[in-house]
VOVO-802355 format. One line per field, with one value per residue (C-alpha): residue number from 1; residue in three letters; x, y, z. Coordinates in steps of 0.5 Angstrom, whole numbers. Last residue first. Example, Ala and Ser with C-alpha at 12.3 -4.5 7.8 and 13.67 -1.06 7.14 Angstrom:
<atoms>
nr = (2; 1);
rest = (SER; ALA);
x = (27; 25);
y = (-2; -9);
z = (14; 16);
</atoms>
This chain:
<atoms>
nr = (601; 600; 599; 598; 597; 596; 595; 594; 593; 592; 591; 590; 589; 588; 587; 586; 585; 584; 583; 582; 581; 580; 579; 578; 577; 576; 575; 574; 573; 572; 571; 570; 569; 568; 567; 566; 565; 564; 563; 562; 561; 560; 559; 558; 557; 556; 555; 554; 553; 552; 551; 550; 549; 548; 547; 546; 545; 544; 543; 542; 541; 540; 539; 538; 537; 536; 535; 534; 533; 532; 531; 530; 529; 528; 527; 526; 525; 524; 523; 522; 521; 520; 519; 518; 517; 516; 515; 514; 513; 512; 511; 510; 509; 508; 507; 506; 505; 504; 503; 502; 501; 500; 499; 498; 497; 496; 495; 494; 493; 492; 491; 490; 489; 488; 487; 486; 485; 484; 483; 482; 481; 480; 479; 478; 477; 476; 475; 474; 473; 472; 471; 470; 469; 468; 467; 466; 465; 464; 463; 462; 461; 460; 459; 458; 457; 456; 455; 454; 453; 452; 451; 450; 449; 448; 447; 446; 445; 444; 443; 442; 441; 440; 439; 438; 437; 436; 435; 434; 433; 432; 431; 430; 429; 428; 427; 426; 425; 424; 423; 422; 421; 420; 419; 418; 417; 416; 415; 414; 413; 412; 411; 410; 409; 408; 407; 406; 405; 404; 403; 402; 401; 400; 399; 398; 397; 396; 395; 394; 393; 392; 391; 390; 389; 388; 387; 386; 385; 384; 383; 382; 381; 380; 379; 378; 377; 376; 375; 374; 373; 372; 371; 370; 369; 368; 367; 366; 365; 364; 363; 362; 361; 360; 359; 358; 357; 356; 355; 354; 353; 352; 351; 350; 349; 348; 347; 346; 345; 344; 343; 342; 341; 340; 339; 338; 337; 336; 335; 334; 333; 332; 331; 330; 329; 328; 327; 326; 325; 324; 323; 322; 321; 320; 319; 318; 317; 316; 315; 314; 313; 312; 311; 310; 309; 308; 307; 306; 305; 304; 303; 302; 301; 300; 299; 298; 297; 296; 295; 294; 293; 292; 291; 290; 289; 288; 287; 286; 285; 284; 283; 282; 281; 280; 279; 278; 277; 276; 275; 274; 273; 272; 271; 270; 269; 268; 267; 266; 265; 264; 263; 262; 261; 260; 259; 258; 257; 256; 255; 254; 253; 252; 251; 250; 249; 248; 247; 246; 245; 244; 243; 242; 241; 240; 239; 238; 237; 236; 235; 234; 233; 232; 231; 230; 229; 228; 227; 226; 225; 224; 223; 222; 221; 220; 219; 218; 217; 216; 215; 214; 213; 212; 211; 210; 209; 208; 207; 206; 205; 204; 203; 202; 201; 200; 199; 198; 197; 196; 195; 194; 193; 192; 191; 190; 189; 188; 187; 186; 185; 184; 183; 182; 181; 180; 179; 178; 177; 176; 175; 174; 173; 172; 171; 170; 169; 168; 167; 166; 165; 164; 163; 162; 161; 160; 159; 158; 157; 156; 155; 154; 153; 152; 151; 150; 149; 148; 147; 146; 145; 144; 143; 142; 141; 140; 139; 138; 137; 136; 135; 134; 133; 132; 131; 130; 129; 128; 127; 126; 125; 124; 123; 122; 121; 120; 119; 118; 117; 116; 115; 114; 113; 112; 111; 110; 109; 108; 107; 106; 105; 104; 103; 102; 101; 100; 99; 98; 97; 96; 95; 94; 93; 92; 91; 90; 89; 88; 87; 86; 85; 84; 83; 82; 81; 80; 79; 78; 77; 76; 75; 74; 73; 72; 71; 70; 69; 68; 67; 66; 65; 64; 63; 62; 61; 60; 59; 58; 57; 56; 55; 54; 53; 52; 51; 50; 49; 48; 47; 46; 45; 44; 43; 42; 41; 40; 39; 38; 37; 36; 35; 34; 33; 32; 31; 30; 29; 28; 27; 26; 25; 24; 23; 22; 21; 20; 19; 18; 17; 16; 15; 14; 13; 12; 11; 10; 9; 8; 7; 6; 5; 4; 3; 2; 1);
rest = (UNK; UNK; UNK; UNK; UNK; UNK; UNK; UNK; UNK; UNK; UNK; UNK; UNK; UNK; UNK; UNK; UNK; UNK; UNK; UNK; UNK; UNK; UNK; UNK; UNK; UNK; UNK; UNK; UNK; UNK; UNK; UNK; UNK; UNK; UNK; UNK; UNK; UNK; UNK; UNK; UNK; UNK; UNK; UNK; UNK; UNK; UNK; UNK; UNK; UNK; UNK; UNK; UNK; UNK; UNK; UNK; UNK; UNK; UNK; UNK; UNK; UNK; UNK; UNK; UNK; UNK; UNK; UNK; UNK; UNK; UNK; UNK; UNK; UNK; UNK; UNK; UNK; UNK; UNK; UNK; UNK; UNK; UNK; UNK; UNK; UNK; UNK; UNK; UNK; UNK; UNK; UNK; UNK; UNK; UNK; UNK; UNK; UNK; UNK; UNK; UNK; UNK; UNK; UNK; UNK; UNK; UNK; UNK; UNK; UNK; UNK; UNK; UNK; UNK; UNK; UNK; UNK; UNK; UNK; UNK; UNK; UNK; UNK; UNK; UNK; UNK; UNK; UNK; UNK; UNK; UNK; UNK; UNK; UNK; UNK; UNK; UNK; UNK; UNK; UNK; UNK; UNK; UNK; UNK; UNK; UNK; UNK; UNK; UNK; UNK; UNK; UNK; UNK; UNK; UNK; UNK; UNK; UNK; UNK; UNK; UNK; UNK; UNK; UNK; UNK; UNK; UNK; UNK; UNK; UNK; UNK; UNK; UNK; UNK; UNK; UNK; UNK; UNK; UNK; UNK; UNK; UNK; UNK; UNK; UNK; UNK; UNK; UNK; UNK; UNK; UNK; UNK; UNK; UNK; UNK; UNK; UNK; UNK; UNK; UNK; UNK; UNK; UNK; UNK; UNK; UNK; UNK; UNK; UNK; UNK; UNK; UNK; UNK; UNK; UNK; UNK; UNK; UNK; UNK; UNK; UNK; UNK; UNK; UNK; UNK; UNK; UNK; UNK; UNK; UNK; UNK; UNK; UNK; UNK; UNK; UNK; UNK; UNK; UNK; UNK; UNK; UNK; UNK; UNK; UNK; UNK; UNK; UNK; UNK; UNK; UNK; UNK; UNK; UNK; UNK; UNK; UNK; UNK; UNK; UNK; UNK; UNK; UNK; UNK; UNK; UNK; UNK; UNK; UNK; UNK; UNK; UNK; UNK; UNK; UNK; UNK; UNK; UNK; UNK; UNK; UNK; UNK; UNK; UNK; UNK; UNK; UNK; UNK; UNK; UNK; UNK; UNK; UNK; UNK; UNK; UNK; UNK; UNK; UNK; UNK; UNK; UNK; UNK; UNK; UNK; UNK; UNK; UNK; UNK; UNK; UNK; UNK; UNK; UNK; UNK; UNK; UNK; UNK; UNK; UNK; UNK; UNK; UNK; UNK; UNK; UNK; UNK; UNK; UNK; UNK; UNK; UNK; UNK; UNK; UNK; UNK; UNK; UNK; UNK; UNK; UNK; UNK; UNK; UNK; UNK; UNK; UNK; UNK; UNK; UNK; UNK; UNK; UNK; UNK; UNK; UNK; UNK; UNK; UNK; UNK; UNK; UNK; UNK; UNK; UNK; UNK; UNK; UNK; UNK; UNK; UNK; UNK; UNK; UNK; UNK; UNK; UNK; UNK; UNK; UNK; UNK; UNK; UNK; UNK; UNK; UNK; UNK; UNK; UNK; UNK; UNK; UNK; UNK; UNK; UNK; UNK; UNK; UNK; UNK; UNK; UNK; UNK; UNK; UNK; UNK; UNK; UNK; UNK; UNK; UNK; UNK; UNK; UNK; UNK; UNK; UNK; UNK; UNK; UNK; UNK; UNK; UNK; UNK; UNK; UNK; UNK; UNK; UNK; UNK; UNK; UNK; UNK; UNK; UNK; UNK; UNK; UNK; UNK; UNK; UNK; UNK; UNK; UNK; UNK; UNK; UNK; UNK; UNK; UNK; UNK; UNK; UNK; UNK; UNK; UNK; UNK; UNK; UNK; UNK; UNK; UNK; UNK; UNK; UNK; UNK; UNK; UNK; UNK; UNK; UNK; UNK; UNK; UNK; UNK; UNK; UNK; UNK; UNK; UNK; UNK; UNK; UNK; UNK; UNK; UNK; UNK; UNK; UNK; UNK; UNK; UNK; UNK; UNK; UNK; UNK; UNK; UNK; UNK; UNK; UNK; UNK; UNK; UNK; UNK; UNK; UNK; UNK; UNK; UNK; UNK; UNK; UNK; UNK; UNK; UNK; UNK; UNK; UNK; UNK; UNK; UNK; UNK; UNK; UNK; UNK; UNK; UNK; UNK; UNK; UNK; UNK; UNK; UNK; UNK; UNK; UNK; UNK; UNK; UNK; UNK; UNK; UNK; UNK; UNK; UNK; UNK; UNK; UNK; UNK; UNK; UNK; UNK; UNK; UNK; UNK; UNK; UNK; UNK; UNK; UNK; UNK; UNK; UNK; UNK; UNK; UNK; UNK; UNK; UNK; UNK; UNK; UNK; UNK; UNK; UNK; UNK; UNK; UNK; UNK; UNK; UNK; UNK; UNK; UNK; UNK; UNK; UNK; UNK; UNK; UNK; UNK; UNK; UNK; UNK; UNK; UNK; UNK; UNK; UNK; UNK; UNK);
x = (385; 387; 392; 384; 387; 380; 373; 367; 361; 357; 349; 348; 341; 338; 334; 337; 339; 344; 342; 347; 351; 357; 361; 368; 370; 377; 383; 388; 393; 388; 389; 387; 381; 379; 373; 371; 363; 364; 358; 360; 358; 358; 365; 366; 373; 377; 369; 370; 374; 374; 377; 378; 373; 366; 363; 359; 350; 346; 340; 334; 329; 326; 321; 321; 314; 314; 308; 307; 306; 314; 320; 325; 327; 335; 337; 342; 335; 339; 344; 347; 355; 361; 368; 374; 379; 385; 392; 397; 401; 408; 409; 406; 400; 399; 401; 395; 398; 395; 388; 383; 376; 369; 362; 354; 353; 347; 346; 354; 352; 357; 359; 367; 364; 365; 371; 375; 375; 372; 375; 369; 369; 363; 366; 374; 378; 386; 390; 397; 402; 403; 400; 394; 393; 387; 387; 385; 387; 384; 378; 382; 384; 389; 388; 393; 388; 381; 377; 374; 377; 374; 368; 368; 370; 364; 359; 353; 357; 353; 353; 356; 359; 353; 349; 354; 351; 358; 362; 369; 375; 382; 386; 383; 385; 384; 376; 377; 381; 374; 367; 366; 359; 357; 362; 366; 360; 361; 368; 367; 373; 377; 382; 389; 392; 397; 401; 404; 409; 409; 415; 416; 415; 421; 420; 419; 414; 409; 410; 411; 415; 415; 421; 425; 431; 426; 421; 415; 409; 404; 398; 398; 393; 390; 387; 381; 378; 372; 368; 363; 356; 350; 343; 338; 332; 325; 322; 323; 318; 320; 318; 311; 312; 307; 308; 311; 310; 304; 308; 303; 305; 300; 300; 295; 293; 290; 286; 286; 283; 282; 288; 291; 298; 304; 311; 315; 322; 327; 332; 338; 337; 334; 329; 322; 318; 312; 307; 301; 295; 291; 285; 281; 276; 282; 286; 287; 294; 296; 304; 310; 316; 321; 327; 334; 339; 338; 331; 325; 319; 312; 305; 298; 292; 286; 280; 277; 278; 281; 280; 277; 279; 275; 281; 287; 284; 287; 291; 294; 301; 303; 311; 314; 321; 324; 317; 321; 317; 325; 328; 325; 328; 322; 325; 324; 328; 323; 320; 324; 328; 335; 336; 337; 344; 348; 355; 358; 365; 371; 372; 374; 370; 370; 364; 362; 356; 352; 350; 351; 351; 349; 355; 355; 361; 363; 370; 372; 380; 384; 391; 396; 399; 394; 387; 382; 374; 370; 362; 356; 349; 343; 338; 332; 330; 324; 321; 317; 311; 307; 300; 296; 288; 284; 277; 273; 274; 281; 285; 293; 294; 302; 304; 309; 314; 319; 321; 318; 320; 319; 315; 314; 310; 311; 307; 308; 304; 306; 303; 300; 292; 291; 290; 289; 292; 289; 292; 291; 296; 299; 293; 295; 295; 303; 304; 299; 299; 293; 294; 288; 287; 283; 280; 277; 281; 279; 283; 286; 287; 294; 298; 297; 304; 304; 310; 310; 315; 316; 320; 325; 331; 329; 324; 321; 315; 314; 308; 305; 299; 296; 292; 297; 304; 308; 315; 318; 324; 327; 332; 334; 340; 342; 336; 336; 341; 341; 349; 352; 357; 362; 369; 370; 361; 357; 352; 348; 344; 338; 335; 328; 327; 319; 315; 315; 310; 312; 319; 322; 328; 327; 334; 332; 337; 341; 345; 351; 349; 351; 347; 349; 350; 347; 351; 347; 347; 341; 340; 334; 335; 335; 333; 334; 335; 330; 332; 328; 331; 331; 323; 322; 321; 322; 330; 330; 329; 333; 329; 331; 326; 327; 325; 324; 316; 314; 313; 308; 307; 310; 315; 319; 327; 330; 337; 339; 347; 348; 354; 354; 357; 360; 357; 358; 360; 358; 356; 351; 357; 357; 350; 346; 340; 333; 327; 321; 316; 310; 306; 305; 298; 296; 295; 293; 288; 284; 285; 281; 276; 276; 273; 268; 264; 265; 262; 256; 255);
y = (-266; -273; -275; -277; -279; -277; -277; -274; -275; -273; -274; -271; -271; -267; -271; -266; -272; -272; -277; -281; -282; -281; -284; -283; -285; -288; -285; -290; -289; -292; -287; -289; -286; -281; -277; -271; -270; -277; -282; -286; -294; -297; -297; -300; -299; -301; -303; -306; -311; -313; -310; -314; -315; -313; -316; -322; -321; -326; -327; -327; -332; -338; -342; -350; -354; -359; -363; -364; -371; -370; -373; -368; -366; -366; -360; -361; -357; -351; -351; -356; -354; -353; -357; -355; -358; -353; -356; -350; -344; -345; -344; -337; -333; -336; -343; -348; -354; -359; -357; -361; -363; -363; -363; -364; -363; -363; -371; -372; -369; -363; -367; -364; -357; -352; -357; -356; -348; -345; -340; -338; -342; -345; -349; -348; -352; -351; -356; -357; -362; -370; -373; -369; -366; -366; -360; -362; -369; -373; -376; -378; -375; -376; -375; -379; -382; -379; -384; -387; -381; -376; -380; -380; -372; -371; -373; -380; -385; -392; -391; -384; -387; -391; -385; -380; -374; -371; -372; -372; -369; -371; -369; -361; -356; -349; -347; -344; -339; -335; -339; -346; -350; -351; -351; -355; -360; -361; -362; -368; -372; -366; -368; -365; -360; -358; -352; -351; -345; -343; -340; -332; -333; -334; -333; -337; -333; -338; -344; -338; -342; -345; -346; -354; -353; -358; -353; -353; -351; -344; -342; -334; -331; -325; -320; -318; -311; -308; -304; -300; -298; -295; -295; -291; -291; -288; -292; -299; -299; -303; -309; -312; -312; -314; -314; -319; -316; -320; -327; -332; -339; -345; -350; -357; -360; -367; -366; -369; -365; -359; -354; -357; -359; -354; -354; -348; -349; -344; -343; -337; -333; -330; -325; -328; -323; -323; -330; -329; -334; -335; -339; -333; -332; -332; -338; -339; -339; -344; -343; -348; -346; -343; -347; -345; -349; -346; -344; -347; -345; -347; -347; -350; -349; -347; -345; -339; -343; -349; -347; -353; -358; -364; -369; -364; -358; -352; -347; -341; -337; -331; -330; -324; -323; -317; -314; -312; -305; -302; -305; -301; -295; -289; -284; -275; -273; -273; -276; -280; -280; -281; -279; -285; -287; -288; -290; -293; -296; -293; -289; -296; -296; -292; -292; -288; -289; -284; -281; -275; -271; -264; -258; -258; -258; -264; -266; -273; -274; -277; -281; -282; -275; -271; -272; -267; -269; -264; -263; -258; -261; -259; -254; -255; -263; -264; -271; -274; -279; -283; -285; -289; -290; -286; -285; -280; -283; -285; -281; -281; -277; -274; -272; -267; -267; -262; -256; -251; -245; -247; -253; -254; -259; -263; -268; -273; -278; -285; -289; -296; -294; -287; -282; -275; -273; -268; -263; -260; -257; -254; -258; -256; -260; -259; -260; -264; -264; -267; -272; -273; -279; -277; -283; -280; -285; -291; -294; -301; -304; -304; -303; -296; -291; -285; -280; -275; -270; -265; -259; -255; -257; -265; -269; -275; -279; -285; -289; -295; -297; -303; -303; -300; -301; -296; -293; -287; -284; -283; -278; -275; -272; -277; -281; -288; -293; -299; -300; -305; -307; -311; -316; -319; -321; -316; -316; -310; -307; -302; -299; -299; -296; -298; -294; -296; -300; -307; -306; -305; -305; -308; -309; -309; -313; -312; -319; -323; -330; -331; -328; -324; -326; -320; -317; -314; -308; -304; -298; -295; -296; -304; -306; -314; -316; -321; -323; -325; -329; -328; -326; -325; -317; -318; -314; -320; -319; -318; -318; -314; -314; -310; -313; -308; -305; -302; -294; -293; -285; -285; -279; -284; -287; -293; -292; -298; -300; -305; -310; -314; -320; -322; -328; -325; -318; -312; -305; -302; -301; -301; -299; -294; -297; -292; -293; -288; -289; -286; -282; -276; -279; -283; -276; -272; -276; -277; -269; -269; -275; -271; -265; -268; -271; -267; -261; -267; -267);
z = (-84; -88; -82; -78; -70; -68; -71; -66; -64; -59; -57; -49; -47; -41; -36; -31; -28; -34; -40; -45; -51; -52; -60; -61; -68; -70; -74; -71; -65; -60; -55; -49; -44; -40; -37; -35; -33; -29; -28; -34; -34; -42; -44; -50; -53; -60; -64; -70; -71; -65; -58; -51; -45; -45; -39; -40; -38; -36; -41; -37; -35; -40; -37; -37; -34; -29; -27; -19; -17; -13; -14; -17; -23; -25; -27; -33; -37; -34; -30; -26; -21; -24; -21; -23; -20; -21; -20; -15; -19; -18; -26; -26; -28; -35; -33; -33; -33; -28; -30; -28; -30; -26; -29; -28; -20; -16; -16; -14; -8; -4; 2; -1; -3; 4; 6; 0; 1; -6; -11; -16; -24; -21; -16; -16; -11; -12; -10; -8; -11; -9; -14; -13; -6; -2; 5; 11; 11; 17; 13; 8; 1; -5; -12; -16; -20; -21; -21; -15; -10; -14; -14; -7; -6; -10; -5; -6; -10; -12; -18; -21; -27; -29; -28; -33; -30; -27; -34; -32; -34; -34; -39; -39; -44; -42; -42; -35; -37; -40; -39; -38; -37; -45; -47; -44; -43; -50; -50; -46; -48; -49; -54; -50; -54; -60; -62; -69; -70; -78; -80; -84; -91; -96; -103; -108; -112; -114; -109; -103; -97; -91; -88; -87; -91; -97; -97; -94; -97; -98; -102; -103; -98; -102; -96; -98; -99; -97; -101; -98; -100; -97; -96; -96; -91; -91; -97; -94; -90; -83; -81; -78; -70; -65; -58; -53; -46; -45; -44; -45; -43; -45; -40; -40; -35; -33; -26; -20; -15; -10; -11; -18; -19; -22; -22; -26; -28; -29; -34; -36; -30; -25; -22; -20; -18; -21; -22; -26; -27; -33; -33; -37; -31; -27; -24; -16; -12; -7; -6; -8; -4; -9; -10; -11; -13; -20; -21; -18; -18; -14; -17; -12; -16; -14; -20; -21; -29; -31; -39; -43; -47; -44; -44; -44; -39; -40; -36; -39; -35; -35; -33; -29; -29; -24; -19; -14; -14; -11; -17; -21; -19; -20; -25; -25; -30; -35; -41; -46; -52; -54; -61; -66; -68; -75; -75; -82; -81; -84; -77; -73; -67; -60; -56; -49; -45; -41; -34; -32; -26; -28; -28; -36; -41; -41; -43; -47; -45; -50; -48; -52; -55; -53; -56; -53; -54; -53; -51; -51; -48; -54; -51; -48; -51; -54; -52; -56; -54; -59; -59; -64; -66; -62; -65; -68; -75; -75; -69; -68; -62; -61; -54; -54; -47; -46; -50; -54; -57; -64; -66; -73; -75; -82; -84; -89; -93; -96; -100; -100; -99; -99; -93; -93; -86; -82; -77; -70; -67; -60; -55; -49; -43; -43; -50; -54; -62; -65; -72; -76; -80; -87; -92; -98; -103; -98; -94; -91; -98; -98; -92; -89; -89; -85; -83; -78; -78; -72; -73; -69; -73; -72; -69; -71; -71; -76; -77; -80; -80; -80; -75; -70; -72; -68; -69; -64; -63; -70; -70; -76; -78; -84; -86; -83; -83; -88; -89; -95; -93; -97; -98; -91; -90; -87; -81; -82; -76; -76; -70; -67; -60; -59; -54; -47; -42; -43; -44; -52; -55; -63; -68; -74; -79; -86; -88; -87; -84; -78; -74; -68; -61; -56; -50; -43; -40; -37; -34; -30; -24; -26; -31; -33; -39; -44; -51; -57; -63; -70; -71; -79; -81; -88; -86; -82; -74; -67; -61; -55; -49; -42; -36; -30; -32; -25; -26; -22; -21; -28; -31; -34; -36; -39; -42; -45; -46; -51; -54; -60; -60; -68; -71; -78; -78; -75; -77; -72; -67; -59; -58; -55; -54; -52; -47; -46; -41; -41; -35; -38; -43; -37; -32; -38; -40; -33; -33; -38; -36; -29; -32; -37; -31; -27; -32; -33; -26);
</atoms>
């Protein structure tokens, strides 16, 4: 009994040691400047039987480890793809990818101000591909000509002078090492591995007086992929030599920014389409009474959510021993809401929500990155005024500067909901717009057609035309920035809508181009809530994704979805950078730089 006992306890291990999600960024550039957009590709892959995990967390920290803002993305097939909005404040930042059941991919960000970047990034040819803090204790693994290196540092205090951590290797179920650390509170310790021959999953156990402490997965690729960029005239070619089927993502920046990257990590090529569990956002939530300040335990209670303009209808469910109940399934953007009431009587509650994917972060040891310096120059603008001819003109050298055009537009007198509701060429200047949620503009008027109608002059409509006109000019109909027929939005209620503008001059495709109507649905905290005895709570869903779509300072082309071995882009026609990365089905990696377009050489 006691060998059955012990056997299925190995093989138990075994089984929940392989089964690891790993998770990497491949990000358009590290170096930014302030407010810039950050763009990213996740690659998200495992060999688990189950694997379920399909919102990855982004989070952005201070270089003292104080939490900026926390993003949620959906993965699907193994890929994500979204944007993040830098801070305005130039500084150095940890940018933390994660889902619920993967290691950390952490990476440095600088935001740098138009004179000087100072770059933090991790020691050149080193991958860093796993980061754990646990208990504290920080710890480091990485892998890098043939050797694996662990590095430790205890807080203060945590350990005494005899302290020993061990550190046991584990390679196919078999135990390939076994060192001890020799620890000491504040100072850091290294062990090297050498691991020759050997590639695929190494699992690396951290044990402190006979129990587990940390875990980290490294995968050891086979064999490095070979690529090659070709640059002919206007147009480079990246070429793959391998036959696998590739999937990766590719970065042009300016070749005087700094780029630092971590290796690509993962376990195998055997992957479950998350999006096949239907398990998107999951939320949990904690229900406690106000006035007797207790959980609301094994107790019914009837949950519905609503997101959008749709609405799931409300369920009996029960709270655990905890009070908690989880909802999965839930895919959408932006902002929801979660109506509550108790199943079986009348009860005051509060909710608190608990997210159990969000884990822990403490900062990064200083200790183990350089920094690097760039001066920067800025361009010197002298002071300008207008002459007596009528041209602008230099005050200190009196030379003639080129002449200035001015253009004006139309104030926008909801620019706030400009803002917030139009994207792209649906920002054009607008001189009629109106505020949809304005009660005492919308009294007594029930379809967008009838308020248009009201307040919008020179639009005309009866129940015969099929198609309105303004002024006596064709009309456009748009609903949330989609092309829309007239008779699909004209019974549309004025309660579910937030704004409405006109553009009559918009003539970037043309000047025959019909009037826009604009017309944008409620979103977010707009959504009005509905008449009901069920209290409301506000969750935030995930972060909407935008295309990429013209150059910045930095990055010249951004590319995040590859399925070619032979892939061709233009010439940018300065020195610049060219960054690949990405996986094959395989599961071999593939890591590419290169400089082009470099006179000096």
């Amino acid at each position: 009994m006691r060998k059955i006992v012990i056997v299925s306890l190995l093989l138990w291990s075994r089984l929940a040691l392989s089964q690891t999600e790993s998770i990497h960024l491949h990000l358009d550039k590290q170096v930014a400047y302030a407010s810039d957009t950050l763009w990213f590709k996740s690659y998200v892959v495992s060999n688990a039987v189950n694997v379920v995990n399909s919102t990855l967390y982004a989070e952005l920290y201070t270089d003292a480890g104080k939490l900026v803002f926390r993003k949620l993305f959906p993965i699907i097939r193994n890929n994500s793809l979204g944007q993040l909005v830098l801070p305005n404040m130039p500084g150095l930042y940890w940018l933390r990818s994660y889902t619920k059941g993967s290691l950390d991919d952490i990476q440095s960000i600088t935001v740098a101000d138009s004179e000087k970047i100072v770059v933090r990034s991790f020691p050149k040819d080193s991958g860093v591909v796993a980061m754990t803090d646990s208990l504290h204790l920080t710890i480091i693994s990485k892998y890098e000509d043939n050797i694996i290196r662990c590095s430790l540092f205890p807080d203060t205090g945590l350990f005494d002078r005899d302290s020993t951590l061990y550190l046991t290797a584990i390679h196919m179920g078999d135990t390939i090492a076994r060192q001890p650390f020799f620890l000491k509170s504040g100072h850091w310790r290294v062990l090297n591995l050498p691991i020759d021959s050997l590639h695929g999953n190494i699992s690396l156990l951290y044990s402190y007086r006979q129990q587990l402490w940390a875990k980290h997965e490294l995968f050891i690729p086979s064999k490095p992929v070979s690529a090659e960029i070709q640059n002919r005239l206007d147009t480079c070619s990246l070429i793959i030599n391998d036959t696998s089927r590739w999937n990766y993502s590719l970065t042009v920046i300016d070749a005087a920014t700094p780029y630092n990257s971590t290796t690509i990590i993962h376990a195998v090529s055997e992957k479950k389409n998350p999006e096949d569990s239907l398990d998107y956002l999951s939320f949990q939530t904690t229900f406690r009474s106000i006035k007797k300040k207790k959980l609301y335990t094994n107790m019914p209670i009837i949950v519905g959510v609503q997101k959008g303009n749709t609405t799931i209808p409300p369920e009996l469910m029960s709270t655990d021993t905890a009070g908690r109940v989880n909802m999965k399934g839930i895919y959408f953007f932006d902002t929801a809401y979660v109506y509550y009431i108790p199943g079986n009587e009348k009860k005051d509650l509060d909710v608190q929500v608990v997210d159990r994917g969000v884990r822990k972060f403490s900062g990064v040891n200083q200790t183990e990155y350089r920094t690097d310096t760039i001066q920067q120059t800025r361009p010197i603008q002298a002071p300008v005024i207008a002459s007596p001819t009528g041209k602008i003109r230099d005050e200190d050298s009196s030379v003639y500067l080129q002449g200035v055009t001015v253009t004006t537009s139309w104030q926008n007198k909801n620019k706030w909901l400009d803002k917030k509701y139009t994207t792209n060429e649906f920002t054009w200047p607008s001189h009629f717009n109106f505020n949809l949620m304005d009660k005492d503009a919308t009294k007594d008027i029930y379809s967008i057609s009838d308020y248009l109608k009201r307040n919008l002059m020179g639009f005309e409509y009866d129940a015969g035309n099929v198609q309105p006109e303004y002024h006596g000019k064709a009309v456009s109909f748009f609903l949330d920035e989609q092309p829309v027929g007239w008779s699909n939005i004209k019974f549309l209620p004025i309660k579910e809508l937030a704004y409405a503008k006109v553009i009559e001059d918009y003539n970037r495709y043309g000047k025959n181009d019909p009037i826009r109507i604009c017309i944008y649905r409620r979103k977010g905290d707009d959504i009005q809530e509905k008449e009901t005895n069920m209290k409301k709570m506000m969750i935030t869903g995930y972060t909407r994704p935008l295309n990429w779509t013209q150059p910045d300072r930095i990055t010249y082309l951004w590319v995040p979805y590859i399925h070619t071995n032979t892939f061709s882009f233009k010439n940018p026609g300065k020195k610049c950078r060219v960054i690949v990365e990405g996986i094959s089905d395989k599961g071999d990696v593939i890591q590419f730089q290169k400089v082009i377009n470099d006179d000096s050489k």
